[in-house]
N, C-alpha and C positions, 0 to 999 in steps of 0.2 A: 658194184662199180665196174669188173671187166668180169669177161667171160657171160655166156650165158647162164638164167636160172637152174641151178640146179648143178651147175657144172662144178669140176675141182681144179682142172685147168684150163686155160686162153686155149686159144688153136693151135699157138707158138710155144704149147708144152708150159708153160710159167702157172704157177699158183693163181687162182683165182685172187682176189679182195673186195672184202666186203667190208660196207659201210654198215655201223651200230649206233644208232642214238639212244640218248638213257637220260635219266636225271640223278644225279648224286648230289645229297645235302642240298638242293633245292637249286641245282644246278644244271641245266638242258645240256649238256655234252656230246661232243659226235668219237666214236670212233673209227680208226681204219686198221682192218685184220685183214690177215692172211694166214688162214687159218690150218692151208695144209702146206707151210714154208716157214716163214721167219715169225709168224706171231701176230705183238701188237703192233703196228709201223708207225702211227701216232695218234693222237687226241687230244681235243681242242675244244674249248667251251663254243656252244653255239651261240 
């Protein structure tokens, strides 16, 4: 979602985030990490 592929921070120094989608219990769900900072930030059924 920011930063370039492959990167672990923006240009502006900040944590990349990335977007995960999955299914749980037959559910399409999206999440949004930041995976070298605060974690999970949220998630939401798709």
């Amino acid at each position: 979602m920011t930063g370039k592929p492959g990167a672990q921070f923006t240009t502006k120094g900040k944590p990349v985030r990335w977007a995960v989608e999955g299914v749980r219990d037959g559910v399409s769900i999206r999440v949004i990490v930041e995976p070298h900072g605060e974690g999970i930030i949220t998630a939401y059924p798709k």
